[in-house]
C-alpha positions, 0 to 999 in steps of 0.5 A: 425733201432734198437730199445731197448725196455728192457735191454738185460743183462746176455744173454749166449744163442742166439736162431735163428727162421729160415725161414724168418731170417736167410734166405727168405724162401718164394722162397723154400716153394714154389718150395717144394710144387711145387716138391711136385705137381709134383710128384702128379700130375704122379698119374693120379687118383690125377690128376681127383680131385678138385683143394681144394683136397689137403686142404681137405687131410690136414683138414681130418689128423688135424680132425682126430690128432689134435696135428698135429698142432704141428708138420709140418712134420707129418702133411704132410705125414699124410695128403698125406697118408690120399690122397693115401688112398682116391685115393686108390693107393699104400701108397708108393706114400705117401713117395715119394711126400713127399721125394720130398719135403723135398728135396726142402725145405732144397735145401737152401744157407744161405748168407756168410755174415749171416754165418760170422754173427754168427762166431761173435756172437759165440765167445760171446754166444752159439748158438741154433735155435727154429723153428716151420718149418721142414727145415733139417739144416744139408742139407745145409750150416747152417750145424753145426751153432748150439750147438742144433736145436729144433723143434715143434713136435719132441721136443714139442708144436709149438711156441708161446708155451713155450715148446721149449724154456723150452725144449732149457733153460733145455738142454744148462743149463741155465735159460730162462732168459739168452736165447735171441730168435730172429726171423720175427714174432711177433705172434710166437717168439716174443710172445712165447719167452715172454711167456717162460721169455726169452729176444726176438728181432723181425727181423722187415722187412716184411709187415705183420700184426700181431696179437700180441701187446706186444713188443719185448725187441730189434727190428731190421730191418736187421740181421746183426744189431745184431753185436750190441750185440757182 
């Protein structure tokens, strides 16, 4: 299913959200925070709390930095180093559960027809990626896809935001208006991307109900429908 909403003109750069559409992300987040409990669970003082504590880690570190909101990355280590404290154990631990998992959240295989997908779409426009996630692209396949990957907190506020997609229209020299953004959510790409001036197009294929109401200049149902823009 395609469906225009605004034209799509004068686009130079394409720009990829990427958990959730350029792979399913939900297998890989669950087995990171699943290395993640594992290592914690060698600790046997971890081991004596309440099954909330880690919610509370995380609501302690965004108490105490609310611009962690921001940036996923910090947010964790923070919140394992706030637990470490708590537990009063060696903050050394904090790194390695940690280190685990952020080997499993980039243990990723994008598919050989998504990666041809972008070989035909780069011999018309460049191609970056926006994300809000700390998936690190050079650990796997999508490793050298992109002219430049911006992410939510080293490179400013999360999306629907409009700091990366300024940030990302400064840095290719082109004016916002020539980004196309595309990603699954409606609340974060969608929305950010309209919110900066740039085109959008929403990857609709999950059973979410999303908050935001305004449209997306071009709405797909499968990634590969974007050959239409070759």
């Amino acid at each position: 299913m395609i469906r225009f909403n605004r034209a799509l003109e004068q686009a130079k750069v394409l720009s990829f959200d990427l958990d959730d559409t350029l792979y399913n992300n939900h297998p890989v987040i669950k087995a990171a925070l699943q290395a993640q409990h594992d290592y914690l669970q060698t600790l046997p003082q971890w081991r004596e709390q309440e099954a909330d504590f880690w919610q509370y880690c995380r609501e302690q570190a965004l108490m105490q930095q609310p611009a962690l909101a921001h940036d996923v990355t910090a947010l964790r280590k923070q919140a394992l180093t706030h637990a470490m404290n708590h537990l009063g154990v060696d903050n050394s631990h904090a790194e390695h559960a940690y280190r685990a998992f952020a080997e499993a959240r980039s243990d990723i295989i994008v598919a050989d027809s998504v990666l041809a997908l972008l070989d035909t779409l780069r011999q018309r426009f460049r191609l970056i990626a926006i994300t809000n996630g700390n998936v690190d692209v050079t650990r796997f396949n999508l490793h050298g896809q992109f002219d430049a990957v911006f992410m939510a907190g080293p490179d400013g506020r999360a999306k629907p935001y409009s700091d990366l997609y300024h940030k990302a229209a400064q840095a290719m020299a082109v004016t916002p208006q020539q980004i196309i953004h595309i990603g699954d959510s409606l609340d974060t790409d969608v929305q950010g991307a309209n919110n900066a001036g740039c085109k959008s197009v929403w990857l609709n294929n999950q059973a979410i109900n999303y908050h935001y109401k305004g449209l997306a200049d071009m709405e797909i149902s499968d990634i590969h429908e974007l050959e239409i823009l070759t």
